[in-house]
C-alpha positions as CSV (number, residue, x, y, z in Angstrom):
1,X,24.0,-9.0,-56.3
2,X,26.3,-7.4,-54.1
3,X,26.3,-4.1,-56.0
4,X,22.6,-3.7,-55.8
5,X,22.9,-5.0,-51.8
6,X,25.7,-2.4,-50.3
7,X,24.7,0.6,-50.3
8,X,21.5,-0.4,-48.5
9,X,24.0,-1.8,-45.6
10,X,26.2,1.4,-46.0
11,X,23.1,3.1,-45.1
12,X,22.5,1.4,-42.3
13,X,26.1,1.2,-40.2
14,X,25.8,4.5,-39.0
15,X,22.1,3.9,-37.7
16,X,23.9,0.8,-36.1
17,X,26.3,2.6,-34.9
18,X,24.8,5.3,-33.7
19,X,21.8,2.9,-31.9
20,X,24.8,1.0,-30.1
21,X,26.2,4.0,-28.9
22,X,22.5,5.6,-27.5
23,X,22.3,2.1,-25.8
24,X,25.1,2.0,-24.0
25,X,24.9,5.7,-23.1
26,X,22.0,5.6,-21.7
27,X,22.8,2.2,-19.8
28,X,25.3,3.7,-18.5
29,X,23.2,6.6,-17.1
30,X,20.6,4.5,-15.6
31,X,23.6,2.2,-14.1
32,X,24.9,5.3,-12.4
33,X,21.6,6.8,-11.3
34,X,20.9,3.0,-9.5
35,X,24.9,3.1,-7.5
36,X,23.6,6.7,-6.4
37,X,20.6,5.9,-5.0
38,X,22.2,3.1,-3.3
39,X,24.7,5.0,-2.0
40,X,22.2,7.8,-1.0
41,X,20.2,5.1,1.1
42,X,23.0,3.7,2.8
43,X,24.5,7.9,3.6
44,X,20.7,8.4,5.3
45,X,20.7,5.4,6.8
46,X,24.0,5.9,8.3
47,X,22.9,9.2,9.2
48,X,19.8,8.1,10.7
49,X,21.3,6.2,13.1
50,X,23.9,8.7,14.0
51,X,21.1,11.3,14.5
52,X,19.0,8.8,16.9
53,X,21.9,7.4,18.7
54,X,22.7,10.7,19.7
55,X,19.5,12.1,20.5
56,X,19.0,9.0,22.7
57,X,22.8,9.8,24.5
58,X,21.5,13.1,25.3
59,X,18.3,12.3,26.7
60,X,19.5,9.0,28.3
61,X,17.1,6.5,26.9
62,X,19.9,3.9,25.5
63,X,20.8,3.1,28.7
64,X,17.8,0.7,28.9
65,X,16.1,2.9,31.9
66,X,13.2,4.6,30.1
67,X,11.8,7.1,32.8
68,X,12.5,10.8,31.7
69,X,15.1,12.4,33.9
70,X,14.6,15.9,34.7
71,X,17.1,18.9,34.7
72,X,17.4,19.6,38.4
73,X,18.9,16.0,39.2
74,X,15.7,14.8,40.8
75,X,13.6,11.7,39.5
């Protein structure tokens, strides 16, 4: 029985194998392509806030007063 048996399962280890190996692969790829995108989010976040905290320095609006100021010094 075991003669007539094993070289069906011979033929099959290296489909195993090589199944098991794809899977992890790509798992392993997807896994990856998720940490980047998180990491991508939390860079443009990061960035987004930089970028508005700035533009409101420069135009004065975080201070809590919210009238434009002009150039010449006059309100």
């Amino acid at each position: 029985m075991l003669d007539s048996v094993m070289p069906y399962v011979l033929a099959l280890v290296p489909t195993i194998g090589v199944a098991t190996l794809f899977y992890f692969v790509i798992k392993s790829i997807l896994e990856g392509d998720r940490r980047e995108r998180l990491a991508q989010a939390r860079w443009d976040a990061e960035h987004r806030a930089d970028t508005e905290a700035t533009n409101a320095s420069r135009t004065g609006t975080d201070s809590g007063d919210s009238t434009p100021r002009s150039s010449s010094g006059q309100a």
